[in-house]
N, C-alpha and C positions, 0 to 999 in steps of 0.2 A: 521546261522545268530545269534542261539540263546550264542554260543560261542564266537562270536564275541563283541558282546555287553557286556556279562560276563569280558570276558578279559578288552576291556575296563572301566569297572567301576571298574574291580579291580585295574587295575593301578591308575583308580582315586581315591582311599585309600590308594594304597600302597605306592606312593610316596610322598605325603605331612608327612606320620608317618615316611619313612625316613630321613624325611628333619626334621622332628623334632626332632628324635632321634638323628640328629649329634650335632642338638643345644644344647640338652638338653648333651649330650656327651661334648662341649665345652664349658659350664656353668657347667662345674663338677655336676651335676643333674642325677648322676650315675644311682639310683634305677628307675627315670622315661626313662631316656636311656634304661635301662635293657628292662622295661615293653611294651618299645617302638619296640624296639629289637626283644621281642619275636613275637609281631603279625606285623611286619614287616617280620620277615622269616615265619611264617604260611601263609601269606596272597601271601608271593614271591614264595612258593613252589607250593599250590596250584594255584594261577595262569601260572607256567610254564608246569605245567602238563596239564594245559588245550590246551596251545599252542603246545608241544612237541607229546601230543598225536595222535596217526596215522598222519594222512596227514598235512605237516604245509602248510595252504594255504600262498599265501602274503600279503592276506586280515588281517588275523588276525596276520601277523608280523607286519605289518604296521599299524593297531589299537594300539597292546600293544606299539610300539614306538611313537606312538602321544599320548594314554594314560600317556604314562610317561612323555611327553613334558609338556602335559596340568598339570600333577600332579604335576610337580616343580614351574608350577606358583602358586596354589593353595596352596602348602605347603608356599611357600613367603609369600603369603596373608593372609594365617593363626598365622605365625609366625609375622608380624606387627600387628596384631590386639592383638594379646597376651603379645606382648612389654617387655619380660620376659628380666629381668637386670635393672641396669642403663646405663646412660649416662655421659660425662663429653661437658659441654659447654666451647671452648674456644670463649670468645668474644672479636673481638677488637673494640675499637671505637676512633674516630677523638679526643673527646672533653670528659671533665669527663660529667657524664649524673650520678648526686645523687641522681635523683630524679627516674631512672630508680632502682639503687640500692636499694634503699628504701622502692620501689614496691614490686622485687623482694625478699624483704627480708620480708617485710610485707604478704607477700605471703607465707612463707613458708619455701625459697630458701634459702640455704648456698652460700652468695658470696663473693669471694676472691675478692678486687680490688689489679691491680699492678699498677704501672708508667712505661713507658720506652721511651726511646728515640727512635723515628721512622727516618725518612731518611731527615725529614724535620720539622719536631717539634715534642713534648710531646706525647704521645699515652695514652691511656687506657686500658689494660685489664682486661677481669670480668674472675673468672672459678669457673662454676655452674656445682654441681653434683646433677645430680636426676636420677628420676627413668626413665624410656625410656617411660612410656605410659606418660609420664608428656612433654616428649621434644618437642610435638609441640607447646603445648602451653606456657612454656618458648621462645621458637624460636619465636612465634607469641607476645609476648609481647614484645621482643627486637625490631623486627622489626617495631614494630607501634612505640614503643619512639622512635627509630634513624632506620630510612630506611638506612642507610649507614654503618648497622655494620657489619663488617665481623663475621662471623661466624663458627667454626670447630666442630662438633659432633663427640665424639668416644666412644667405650666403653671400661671403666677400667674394668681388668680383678681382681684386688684386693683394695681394700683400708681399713682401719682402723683407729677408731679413731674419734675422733671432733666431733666440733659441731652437722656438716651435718650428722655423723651416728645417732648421737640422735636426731633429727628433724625426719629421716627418721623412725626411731622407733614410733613414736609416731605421724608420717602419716598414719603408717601401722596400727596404733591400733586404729583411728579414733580419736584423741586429738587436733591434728591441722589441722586445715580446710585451705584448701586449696578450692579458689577461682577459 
């Protein structure tokens, strides 16, 4: 029993560090990959040697494969709470809304506005870059000015440059408050 329970809690370490080390591996974060890396294989070896040793019961296959299930949810949860990157907001809207951009800008936010022509009249789009622990509540303020905006969230893998880098600078070092 008491190997049972080991295997399982090991899986519940070992795969949230895997799920981070890929992240940190696709956010070029090479040295925290690495670090991640190493007690990711310490942590995969010693727990296969505990499974692999004399008798594999099913009991303890069948822990370490629900440990591992349960540990890609937790790795998720940990990696949203961490919010590590930015974000790019695309927003569409019916109507120009200057009073949302305003906010938005008053706040902190770098926003592009566009024009274009939709299927049936004038459109609006906003594109707001921030940081990712910030997108809900960009998302939460869009949606309280105009319940009807669409919405795209992605994340840029590079950018350089403007305004928004230097705004973001100077989030980071604690100059612009953000609301």
């Amino acid at each position: 029993m008491y190997d049972i329970i080991l295997i399982f809690l090991l899986q519940l370490i070992l795969v949230p560090i895997l799920s981070l080390r890929i992240i940190f591996v696709v956010k070029n974060l090479s040295l925290l990959a690495s670090i991640f890396g190493f007690m990711e294989a310490l942590i995969y070896v010693f727990g296969l040697s505990i499974v692999f040793s004399g008798e594999q019961s099913i009991a303890e296959m069948l822990v370490y494969a629900l440990g591992f299930g349960i540990g890609i949810f937790i790795g998720g949860f940990v990696e949203q709470k961490l919010a590590i990157g930015y974000t790019t907001l695309t927003v569409n809207l019916l109507h120009e809304n200057s009073e949302l951009v305003t906010k938005l800008r008053n706040d902190g936010f770098g926003v592009t506005v566009f024009e274009g022509m939709g299927r049936d009249s004038v459109r609006y789009q906003l594109q707001i870059l921030t940081s990712r622990s910030l997108e809900e509540k960009v998302i939460n303020m869009i949606s309280l000015a105009d319940p009807h905006a669409f919405i795209i969230s992605y994340e840029p893998r590079k950018f350089k440059g403007g305004y928004l880098l230097k705004s973001m600078k100077k989030k980071a070092k604690g100059t612009v408050k953000v609301n």
